[in-house]
C-alpha positions, 0 to 999 in steps of 0.5 A: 500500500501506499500513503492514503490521503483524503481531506486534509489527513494523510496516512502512511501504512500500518497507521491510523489518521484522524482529519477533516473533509472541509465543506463550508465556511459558517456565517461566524467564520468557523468551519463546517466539515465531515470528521474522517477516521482513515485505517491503511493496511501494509497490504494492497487491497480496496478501499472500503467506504463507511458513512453514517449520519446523513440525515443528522438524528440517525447516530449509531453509524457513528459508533459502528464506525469507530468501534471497527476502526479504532477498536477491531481492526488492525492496520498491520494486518489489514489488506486495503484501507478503510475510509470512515466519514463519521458524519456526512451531515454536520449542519443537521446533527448540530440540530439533531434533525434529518436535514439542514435548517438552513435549507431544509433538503434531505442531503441523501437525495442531492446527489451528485451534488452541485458545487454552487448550489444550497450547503447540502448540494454542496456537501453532496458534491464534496462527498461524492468527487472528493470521498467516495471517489478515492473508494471501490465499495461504500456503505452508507450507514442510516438508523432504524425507526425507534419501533424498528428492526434492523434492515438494508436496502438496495437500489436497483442499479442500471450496471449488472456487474455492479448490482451483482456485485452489491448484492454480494457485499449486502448478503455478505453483511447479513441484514434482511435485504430490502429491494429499492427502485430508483423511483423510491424515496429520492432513490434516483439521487441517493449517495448509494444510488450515485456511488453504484453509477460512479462503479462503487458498490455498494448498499445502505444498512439501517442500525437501531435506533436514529437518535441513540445508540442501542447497545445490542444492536451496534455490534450487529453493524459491527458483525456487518462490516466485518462480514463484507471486509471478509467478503472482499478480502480486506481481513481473514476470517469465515462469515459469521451470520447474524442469526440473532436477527429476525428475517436475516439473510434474506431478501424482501419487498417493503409493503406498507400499510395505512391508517383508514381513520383518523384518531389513536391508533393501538397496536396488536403486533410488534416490530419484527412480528410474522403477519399473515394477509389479514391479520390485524395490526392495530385498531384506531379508536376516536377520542371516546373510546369508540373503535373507528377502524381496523388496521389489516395487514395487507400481505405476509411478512414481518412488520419492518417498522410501526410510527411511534405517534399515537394520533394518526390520520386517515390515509397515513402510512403507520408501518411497514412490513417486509414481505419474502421474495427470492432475489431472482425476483427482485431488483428486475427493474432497469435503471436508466438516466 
C-alpha cells in the first residue's frame, strides 16, 4: 500500500489518521466539515467506504464506525484501507434533525451534488468527487425507526456487474435485504444510488435506533462490516451470520400499510412480528373510546417498522412490513438516466 490521503489527513501504512473533509465556511467564520477516521493496511487491497449520519438524528453509524476502526481492526494486518466519514451531515446533527435548517433538503437525495448550489448540494458534491471517489465499495450507514428492526436496502442499479456485485457485499453483511427502485424515496439521487453509477458498490444498512445508540444492536453493524471486509478480502476470517436477527439473510419487498381513520391508533403486533394477509395490526379508536377502524395487514411478512405517534390520520402510512421474495425476483427493474 501506499500513503492514503483524503481531506486534509494523510496516512502512511500500518497507521491510523484522524482529519477533516472541509465543506463550508459558517456565517461566524468557523468551519463546517465531515470528521474522517482513515485505517491503511501494509497490504494492497480496496478501499472500503463507511458513512453514517446523513440525515443528522440517525447516530449509531457513528459508533459502528469507530468501534471497527479504532477498536477491531488492525492496520498491520489489514489488506486495503478503510475510509470512515463519521458524519456526512454536520449542519443537521448540530440540530439533531434529518436535514439542514438552513435549507431544509434531505442531503441523501442531492446527489451528485452541485458545487454552487444550497450547503447540502454542496456537501453532496464534496462527498461524492472528493470521498467516495478515492473508494471501490461504500456503505452508507442510516438508523432504524425507534419501533424498528434492523434492515438494508438496495437500489436497483442500471450496471449488472455492479448490482451483482452489491448484492454480494449486502448478503455478505447479513441484514434482511430490502429491494429499492430508483423511483423510491429520492432513490434516483441517493449517495448509494450515485456511488453504484460512479462503479462503487455498494448498499445502505439501517442500525437501531436514529437518535441513540442501542447497545445490542451496534455490534450487529459491527458483525456487518466485518462480514463484507471478509467478503472482499480486506481481513481473514469465515462469515459469521447474524442469526440473532429476525428475517436475516434474506431478501424482501417493503409493503406498507395505512391508517383508514383518523384518531389513536393501538397496536396488536410488534416490530419484527410474522403477519399473515389479514391479520390485524392495530385498531384506531376516536377520542371516546369508540373503535373507528381496523388496521389489516395487507400481505405476509414481518412488520419492518410501526410510527411511534399515537394520533394518526386517515390515509397515513403507520408501518411497514417486509414481505419474502427470492432475489431472482427482485431488483428486475432497469435503471436508466
Amino acid at each position: 500500500m501506499t500513503n492514503l490521503t483524503v481531506g486534509d489527513c494523510t496516512v502512511e501504512p500500518g497507521k491510523i489518521g484522524f482529519g477533516k473533509l472541509f465543506l463550508e465556511t459558517l456565517p461566524d467564520g468557523g468551519e463546517a466539515f465531515i470528521p474522517l477516521i482513515l485505517v491503511n493496511g501494509v497490504y494492497d487491497g480496496p478501499v472500503l467506504w463507511l458513512g453514517a449520519a446523513i440525515h443528522g438524528c440517525e447516530v449509531p453509524g457513528i459508533e459502528v464506525i469507530r468501534r471497527v476502526t479504532r477498536e477491531v481492526v488492525d492496520p498491520n494486518t489489514l489488506r486495503g484501507a478503510i475510509v470512515g466519514a463519521t458524519v456526512l451531515n454536520p449542519y443537521a446533527l448540530r440540530h439533531r434533525v434529518s436535514d439542514a435548517p438552513v435549507d431544509s433538503v434531505n442531503l441523501n437525495a442531492q446527489f451528485p451534488g452541485d458545487p454552487a448550489g444550497t450547503i447540502s448540494q454542496r456537501a453532496a458534491h464534496v462527498i461524492l468527487q472528493e470521498g467516495i471517489a478515492y473508494c471501490d465499495y461504500a456503505i452508507d450507514f442510516h438508523a432504524a425507526t425507534p419501533i424498528g428492526m434492523e434492515f438494508m436496502c438496495l437500489p436497483a442499479c442500471k450496471d449488472p456487474e455492479i448490482m451483482a456485485r452489491s448484492q454480494e457485499i449486502a448478503l455478505a453483511f447479513g441484514f434482511p435485504l430490502v429491494e429499492l427502485t430508483r423511483d423510491m424515496f429520492g432513490y434516483d439521487r441517493s449517495l448509494i444510488g450515485w456511488a453504484q453509477d460512479s462503479g462503487k458498490p455498494g448498499f445502505l444498512c439501517e442500525v437501531k435506533a436514529r437518535d441513540r445508540y442501542v447497545r445490542s444492536s451496534i455490534p450487529h453493524g459491527v458483525r456487518g462490516v466485518l462480514n463484507v471486509m471478509k467478503r472482499i478480502g480486506m481481513v481473514d476470517g469465515e462469515i459469521e451470520l447474524q442469526s440473532e436477527l429476525v428475517g436475516a439473510g434474506g431478501t424482501y419487498r417493503l409493503v406498507d400499510f395505512r391508517a383508514g381513520k383518523s384518531g389513536l391508533i393501538s397496536f396488536r403486533t410488534t416490530a419484527g412480528g410474522y403477519v399473515s394477509r389479514g391479520d390485524l395490526i392495530g385498531i384506531v379508536r376516536d377520542m371516546w373510546g369508540t373503535e373507528l377502524d381496523e388496521v389489516l395487514s395487507p400481505t405476509e411478512g414481518y412488520i419492518r417498522s410501526m410510527t411511534d405517534e399515537q394520533a394518526v390520520y386517515a390515509g397515513q402510512i403507520v408501518g411497514a412490513i417486509l414481505e419474502p421474495h427470492p432475489k431472482e425476483t427482485l431488483w428486475t427493474q432497469v435503471y436508466r438516466s
